[in-house]
Wavefront OBJ file of the C-alpha trace (Angstrom):
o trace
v 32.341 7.922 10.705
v 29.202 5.616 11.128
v 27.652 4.503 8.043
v 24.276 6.286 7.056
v 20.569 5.342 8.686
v 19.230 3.892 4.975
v 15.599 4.282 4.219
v 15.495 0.866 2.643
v 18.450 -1.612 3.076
v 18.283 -3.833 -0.051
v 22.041 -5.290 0.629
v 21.144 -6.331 3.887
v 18.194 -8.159 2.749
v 19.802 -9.688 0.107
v 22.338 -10.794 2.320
v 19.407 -12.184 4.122
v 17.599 -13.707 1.713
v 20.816 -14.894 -1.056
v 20.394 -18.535 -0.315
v 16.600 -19.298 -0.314
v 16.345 -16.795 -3.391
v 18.913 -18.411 -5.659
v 17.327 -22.105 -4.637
v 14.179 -20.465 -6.169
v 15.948 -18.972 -9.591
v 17.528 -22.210 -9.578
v 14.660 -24.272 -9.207
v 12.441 -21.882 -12.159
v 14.963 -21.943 -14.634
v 15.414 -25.739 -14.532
v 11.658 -26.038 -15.246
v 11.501 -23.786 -17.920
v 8.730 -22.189 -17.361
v 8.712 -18.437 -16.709
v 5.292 -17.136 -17.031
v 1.598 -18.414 -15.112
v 3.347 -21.426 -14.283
v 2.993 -23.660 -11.016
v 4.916 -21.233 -9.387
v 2.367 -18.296 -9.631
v -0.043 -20.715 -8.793
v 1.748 -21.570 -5.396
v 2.118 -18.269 -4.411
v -1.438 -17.321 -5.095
v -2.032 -19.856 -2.768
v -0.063 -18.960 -0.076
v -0.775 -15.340 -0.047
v -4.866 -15.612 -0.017
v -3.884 -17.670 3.157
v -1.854 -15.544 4.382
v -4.563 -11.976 3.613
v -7.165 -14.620 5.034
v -8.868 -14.715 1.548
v -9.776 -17.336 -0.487
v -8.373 -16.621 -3.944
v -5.604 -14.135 -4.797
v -4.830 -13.571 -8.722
v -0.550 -12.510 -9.099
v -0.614 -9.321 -11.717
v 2.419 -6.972 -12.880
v 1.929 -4.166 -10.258
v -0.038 -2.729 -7.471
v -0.991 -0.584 -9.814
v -2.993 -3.225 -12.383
v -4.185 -4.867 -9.124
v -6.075 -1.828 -8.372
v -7.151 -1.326 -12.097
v -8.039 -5.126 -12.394
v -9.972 -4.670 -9.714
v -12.514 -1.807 -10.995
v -12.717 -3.540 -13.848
v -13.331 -6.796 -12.307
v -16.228 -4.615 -10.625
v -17.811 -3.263 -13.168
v -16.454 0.694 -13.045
v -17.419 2.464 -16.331
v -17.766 5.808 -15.793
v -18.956 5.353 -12.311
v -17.447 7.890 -9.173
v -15.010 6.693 -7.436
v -14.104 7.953 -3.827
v -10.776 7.543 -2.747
v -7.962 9.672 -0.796
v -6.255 12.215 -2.141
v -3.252 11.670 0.018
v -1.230 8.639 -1.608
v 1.101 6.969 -4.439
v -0.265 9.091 -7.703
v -0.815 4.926 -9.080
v -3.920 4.791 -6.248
v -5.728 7.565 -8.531
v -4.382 6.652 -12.572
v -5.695 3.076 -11.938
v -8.995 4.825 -11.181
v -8.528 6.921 -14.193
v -7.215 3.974 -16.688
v -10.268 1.827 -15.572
v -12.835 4.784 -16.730
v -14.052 6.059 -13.312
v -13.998 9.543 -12.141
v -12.188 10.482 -8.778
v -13.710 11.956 -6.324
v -11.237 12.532 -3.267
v -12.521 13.580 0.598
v -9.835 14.499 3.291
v -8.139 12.462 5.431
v -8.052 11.710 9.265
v -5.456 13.307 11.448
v -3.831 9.696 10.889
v -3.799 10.840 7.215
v -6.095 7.459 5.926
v -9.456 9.252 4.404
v -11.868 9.671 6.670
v -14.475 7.281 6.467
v -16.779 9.517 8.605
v -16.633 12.306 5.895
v -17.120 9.478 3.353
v -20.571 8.758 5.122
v -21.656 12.272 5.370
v -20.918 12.656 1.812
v -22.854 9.393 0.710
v -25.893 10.560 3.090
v -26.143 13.679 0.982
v -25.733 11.766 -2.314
v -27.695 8.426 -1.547
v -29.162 8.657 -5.147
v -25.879 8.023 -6.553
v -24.187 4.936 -7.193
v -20.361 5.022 -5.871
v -17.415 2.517 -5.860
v -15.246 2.963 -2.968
v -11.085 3.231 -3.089
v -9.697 3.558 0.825
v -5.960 3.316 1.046
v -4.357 1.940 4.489
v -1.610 3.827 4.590
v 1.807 4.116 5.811
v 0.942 -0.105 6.996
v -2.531 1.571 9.126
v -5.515 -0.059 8.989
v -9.036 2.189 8.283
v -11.707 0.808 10.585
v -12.978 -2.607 8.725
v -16.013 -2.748 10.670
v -16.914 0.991 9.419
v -15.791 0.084 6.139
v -17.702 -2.490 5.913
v -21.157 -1.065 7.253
v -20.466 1.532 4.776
v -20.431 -0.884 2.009
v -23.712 -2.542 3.226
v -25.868 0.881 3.556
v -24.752 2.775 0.863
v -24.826 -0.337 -1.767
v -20.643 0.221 -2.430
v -18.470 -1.139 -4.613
v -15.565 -1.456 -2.615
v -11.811 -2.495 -3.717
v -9.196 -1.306 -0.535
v -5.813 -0.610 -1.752
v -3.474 -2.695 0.793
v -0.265 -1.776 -0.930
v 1.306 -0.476 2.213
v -0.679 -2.892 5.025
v 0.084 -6.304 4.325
v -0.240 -8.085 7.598
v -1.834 -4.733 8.953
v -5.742 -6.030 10.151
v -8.194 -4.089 12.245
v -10.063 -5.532 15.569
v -8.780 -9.019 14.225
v -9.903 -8.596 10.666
v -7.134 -8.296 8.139
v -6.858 -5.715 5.444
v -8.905 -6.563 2.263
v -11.692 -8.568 4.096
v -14.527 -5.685 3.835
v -14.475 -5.592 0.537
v -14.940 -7.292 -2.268
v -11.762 -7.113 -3.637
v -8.202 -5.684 -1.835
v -5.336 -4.758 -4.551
v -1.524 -5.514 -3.067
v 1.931 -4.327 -4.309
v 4.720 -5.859 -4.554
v 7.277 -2.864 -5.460
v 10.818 -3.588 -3.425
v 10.254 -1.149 -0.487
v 6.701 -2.797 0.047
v 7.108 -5.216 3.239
v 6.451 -7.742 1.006
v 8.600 -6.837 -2.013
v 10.128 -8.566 -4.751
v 12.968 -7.898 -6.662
v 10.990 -5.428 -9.385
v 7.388 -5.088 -9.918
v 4.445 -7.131 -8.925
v 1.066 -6.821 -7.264
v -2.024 -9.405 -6.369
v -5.514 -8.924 -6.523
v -7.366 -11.019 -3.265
v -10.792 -12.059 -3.125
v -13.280 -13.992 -1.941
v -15.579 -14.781 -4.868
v -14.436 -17.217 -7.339
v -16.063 -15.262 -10.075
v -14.262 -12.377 -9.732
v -10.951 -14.157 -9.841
v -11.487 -15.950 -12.841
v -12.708 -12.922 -14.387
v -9.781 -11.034 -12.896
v -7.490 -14.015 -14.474
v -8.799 -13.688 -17.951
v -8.458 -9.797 -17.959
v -4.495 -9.706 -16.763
v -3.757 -12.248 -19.549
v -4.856 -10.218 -22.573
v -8.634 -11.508 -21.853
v -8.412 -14.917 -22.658
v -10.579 -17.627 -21.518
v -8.749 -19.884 -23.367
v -5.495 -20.087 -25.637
v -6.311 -17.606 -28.208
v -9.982 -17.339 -27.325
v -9.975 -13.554 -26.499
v -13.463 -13.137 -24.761
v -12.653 -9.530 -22.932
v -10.320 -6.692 -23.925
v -7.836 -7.207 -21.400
v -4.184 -6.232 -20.733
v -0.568 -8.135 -20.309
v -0.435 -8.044 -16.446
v 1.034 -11.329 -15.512
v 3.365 -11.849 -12.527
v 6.555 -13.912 -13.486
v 7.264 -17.321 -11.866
v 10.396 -15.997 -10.593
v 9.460 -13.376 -8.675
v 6.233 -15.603 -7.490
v 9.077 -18.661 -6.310
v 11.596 -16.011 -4.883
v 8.574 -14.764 -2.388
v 7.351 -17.821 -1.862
v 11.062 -19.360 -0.764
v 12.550 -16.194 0.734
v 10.184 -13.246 1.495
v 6.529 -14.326 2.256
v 7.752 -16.726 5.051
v 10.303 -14.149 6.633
v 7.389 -11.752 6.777
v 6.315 -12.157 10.026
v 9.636 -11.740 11.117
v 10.296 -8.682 9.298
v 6.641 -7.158 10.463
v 7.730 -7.699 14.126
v 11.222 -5.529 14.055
v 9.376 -2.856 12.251
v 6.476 -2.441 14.858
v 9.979 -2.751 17.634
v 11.464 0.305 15.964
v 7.837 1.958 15.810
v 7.232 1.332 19.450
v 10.859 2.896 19.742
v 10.479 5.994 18.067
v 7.141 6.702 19.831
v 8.321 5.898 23.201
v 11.656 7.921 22.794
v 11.163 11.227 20.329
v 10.166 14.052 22.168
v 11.072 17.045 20.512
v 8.418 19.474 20.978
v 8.978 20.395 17.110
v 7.845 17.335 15.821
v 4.299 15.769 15.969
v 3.836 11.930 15.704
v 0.508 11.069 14.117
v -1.441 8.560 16.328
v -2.025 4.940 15.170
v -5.819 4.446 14.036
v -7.463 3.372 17.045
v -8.726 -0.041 16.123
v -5.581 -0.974 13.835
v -2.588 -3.576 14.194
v -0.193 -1.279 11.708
v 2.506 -3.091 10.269
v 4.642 0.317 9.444
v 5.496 0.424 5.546
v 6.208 3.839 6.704
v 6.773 5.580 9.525
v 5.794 9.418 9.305
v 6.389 12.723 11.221
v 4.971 16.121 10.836
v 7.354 18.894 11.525
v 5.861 22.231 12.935
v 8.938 24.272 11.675
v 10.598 24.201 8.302
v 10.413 20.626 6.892
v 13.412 21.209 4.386
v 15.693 22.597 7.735
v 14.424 19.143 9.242
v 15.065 16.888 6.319
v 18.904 18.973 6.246
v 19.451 18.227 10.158
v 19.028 13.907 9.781
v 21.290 13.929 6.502
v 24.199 16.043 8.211
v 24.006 13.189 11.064
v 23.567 10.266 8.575
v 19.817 9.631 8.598
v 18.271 9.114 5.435
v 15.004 10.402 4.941
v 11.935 10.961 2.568
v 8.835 12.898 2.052
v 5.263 11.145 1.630
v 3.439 12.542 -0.326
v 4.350 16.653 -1.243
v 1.407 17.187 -3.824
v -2.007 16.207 -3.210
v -2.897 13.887 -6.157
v -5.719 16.258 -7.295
v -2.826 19.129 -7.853
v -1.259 16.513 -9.659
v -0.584 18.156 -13.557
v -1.289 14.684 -14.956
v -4.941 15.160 -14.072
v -5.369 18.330 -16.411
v -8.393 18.036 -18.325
v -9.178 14.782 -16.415
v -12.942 14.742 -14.885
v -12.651 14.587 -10.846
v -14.403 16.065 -7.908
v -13.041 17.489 -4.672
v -15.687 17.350 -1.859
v -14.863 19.554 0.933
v -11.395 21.299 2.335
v -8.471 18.433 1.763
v -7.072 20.451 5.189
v -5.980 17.324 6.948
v -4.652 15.519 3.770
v -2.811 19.224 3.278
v -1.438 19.338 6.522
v 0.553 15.937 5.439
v 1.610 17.335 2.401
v 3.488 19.977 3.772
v 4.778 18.986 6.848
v 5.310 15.360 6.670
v 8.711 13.260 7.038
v 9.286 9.658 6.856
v 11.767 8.304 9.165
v 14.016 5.207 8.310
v 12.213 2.134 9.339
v 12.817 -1.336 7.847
v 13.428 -5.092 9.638
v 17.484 -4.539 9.260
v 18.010 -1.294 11.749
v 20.076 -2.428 14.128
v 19.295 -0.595 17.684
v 21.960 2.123 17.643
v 20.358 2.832 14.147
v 17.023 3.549 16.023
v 18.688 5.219 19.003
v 20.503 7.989 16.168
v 17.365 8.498 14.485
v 15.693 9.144 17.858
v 18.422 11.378 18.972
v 18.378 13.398 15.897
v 14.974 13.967 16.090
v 15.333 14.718 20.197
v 17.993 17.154 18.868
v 15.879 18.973 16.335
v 14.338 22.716 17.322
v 17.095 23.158 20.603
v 18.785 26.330 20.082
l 1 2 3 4 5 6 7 8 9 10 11 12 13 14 15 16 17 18 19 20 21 22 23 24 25 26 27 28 29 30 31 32 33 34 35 36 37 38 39 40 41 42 43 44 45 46 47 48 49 50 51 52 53 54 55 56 57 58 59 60 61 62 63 64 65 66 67 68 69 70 71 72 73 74 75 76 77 78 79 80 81 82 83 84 85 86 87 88 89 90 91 92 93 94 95 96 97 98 99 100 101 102 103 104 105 106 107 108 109 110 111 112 113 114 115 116 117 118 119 120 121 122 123 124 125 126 127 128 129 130 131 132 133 134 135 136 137 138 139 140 141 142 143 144 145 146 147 148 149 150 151 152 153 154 155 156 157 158 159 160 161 162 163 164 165 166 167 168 169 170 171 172 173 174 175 176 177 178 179 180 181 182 183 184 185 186 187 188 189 190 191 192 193 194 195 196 197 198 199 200 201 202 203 204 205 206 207 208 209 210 211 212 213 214 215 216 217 218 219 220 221 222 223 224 225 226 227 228 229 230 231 232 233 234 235 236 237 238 239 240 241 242 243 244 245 246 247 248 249 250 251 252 253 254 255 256 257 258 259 260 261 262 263 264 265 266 267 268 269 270 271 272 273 274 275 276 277 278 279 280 281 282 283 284 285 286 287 288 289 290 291 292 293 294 295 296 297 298 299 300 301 302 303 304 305 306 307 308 309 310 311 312 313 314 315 316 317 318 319 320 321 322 323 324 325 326 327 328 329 330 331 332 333 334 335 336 337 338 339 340 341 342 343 344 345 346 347 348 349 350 351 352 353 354 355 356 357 358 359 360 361 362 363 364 365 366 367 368 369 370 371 372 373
């Protein structure tokens, strides 16, 4: 029997990344320093390079990036639209950081649909709004609209690029129309480490050193505590293990994950299964790689594990049926019928930079196989 299709292959990568990554542990713990050390500071370095920013400020989660963020901003109260399609964390950080949520549907590439988003801000123009797009699944939303969105309607705008690192749009990376992008560093994430971590980027110095202070308790200085802020500090050995082992294989690992992308596209054909289209202007970089099935998902889901294919489900509740936001304040503008639709019906197929090809040629067989009587 073949061994199973994995959704994430953590051995393999380790297997991958053993000798560069133990260099790094090696390397921190004969410093002695394990907290905002010269590690972080390296890292930061290399990743606003890499996201084309100028400053990016290492934080515990993707989660605190995105709160930091608000914060950093200014959100008190304020409305925030964002997507109700995505990791529950997209919507708490809102919450935690005082805003109210106000979620519009989605495209049929399930990222929220920025032309909704301006029909809604045309009938609302009175009304100040910070702005929370996801790219999801590794798409990229349409910077350029983003971005002339921001200008008219006077947004606050943080993008959440937990799942789009590398993604960009017409030659513009993810992050750049706003003024601040939130990243995640959770181990599935194409750029994982091994536990939690996230990065704010920027391009305003400001906003990073205000962003700094905040994720260290709010200090300005030792023990001068000039904000209330929170303990979200990425560790220097997490910062030296991507730096060593992950952030420089990421290219790599981006181009065998749009390879198997290309391959599933170009060789599922069941009739039973729809494959939502890649955002016209985006380079996707394929965090995720996600189906709809027109029958019975669960049947679907049933068929890939009796032939060895591992498989999930992004995302079954909307975040605004979530039970968590009972008694919460948010807004829903409009039907959520597209954002729905991927609720339901949605299945995310194994893709990560270890598939071998036969692993992509089962996948795309079982899925060939699925709905023939």
């Amino acid at each position: 029997m073949k061994p199973p299709v994995l959704l994430n292959d953590f051995k393999a990568q380790w297997r991958c990344v053993r000798e560069d990554t133990l260099k790094a542990v090696d390397r921190v713990g004969q410093r002695g320093w394990f907290i905002l050390g010269d590690e972080v500071a390296r890292f930061e370095q290399q990743l606003a390079a890499c996201m084309e920013k100028k400053q990016a400020v290492g934080c515990a989660s993707g989660l605190d990036a995105i709160e930091l963020a608000l914060r950093v901003l200014g959100c008190r109260g304020q409305p925030v639209i964002t997507s109700p399609l995505s990791a529950f964390a997209t919507t708490l950080a809102v919450v935690r950081a005082g805003g109210i949520p106000i979620f519009i549907d989605t495209d049929k590439s399930g990222l929220l649909d920025l032309n909704k988003v301006e029909r809604f801000l045309e009938r609302n123009c009175d009304t100040q709004y910070f702005l929370l797009p996801v790219h999801l699944f590794g798409h990229s939303l349409n910077l350029e609209h983003l971005q002339q969105l921001r200008e008219s309607f006077h947004l606050r705008v943080v993008e959440d690029c937990a799942q789009a690192i590398g993604a960009s749009s017409n030659g513009k990376s993810v992050g750049s129309a706003s003024e601040i992008g939130a990243i995640s560093f959770y181990p599935t994430k194409n750029l994982g480490c091994m536990g939690d971590g996230g990065a704010l980027l920027t391009d305003h110095e400001d906003l990073a050193s205000l962003a700094k202070a905040l994720r260290d308790y709010g200090q300005t200085g030792k023990y001068q505590h000039t904000y209330l802020g929170m303990n979200s500090r990425l560790d220097e050995l997490h910062a030296a293990t991507m730096s060593d082992a992950l952030l420089p294989r990421l290219t790599d690992f981006t181009r065998r994950r749009r390879e198997i992308a290309a391959s599933y596209r170009s060789g599922i054909a069941s009739e039973a299964l729809e494959i939502p289209s890649e955002p016209n202007s985006s380079y996707s970089v394929y965090h995720l790689f996600p189906v709809l099935v027109k029958g019975d998902r669960q049947s679907f889901q049933e068929h890939l594990r009796a032939r060895g294919i591992q498989n999930a489900v992004h995302y079954p509740v909307l975040i605004p049926d979530q039970s968590a936001l009972s008694g919460q304040s948010y807004e829903i503008e409009g039907e959520l019928a597209n954002a729905r639709l991927f609720a339901e019906k949605e299945v995310s197929l194994p893709i990560h930079p270890f598939m071998s090809d036969d692993d992509v040629e089962r996948v795309v067989a079982a899925c060939n196989s699925w709905g023939k009587s």
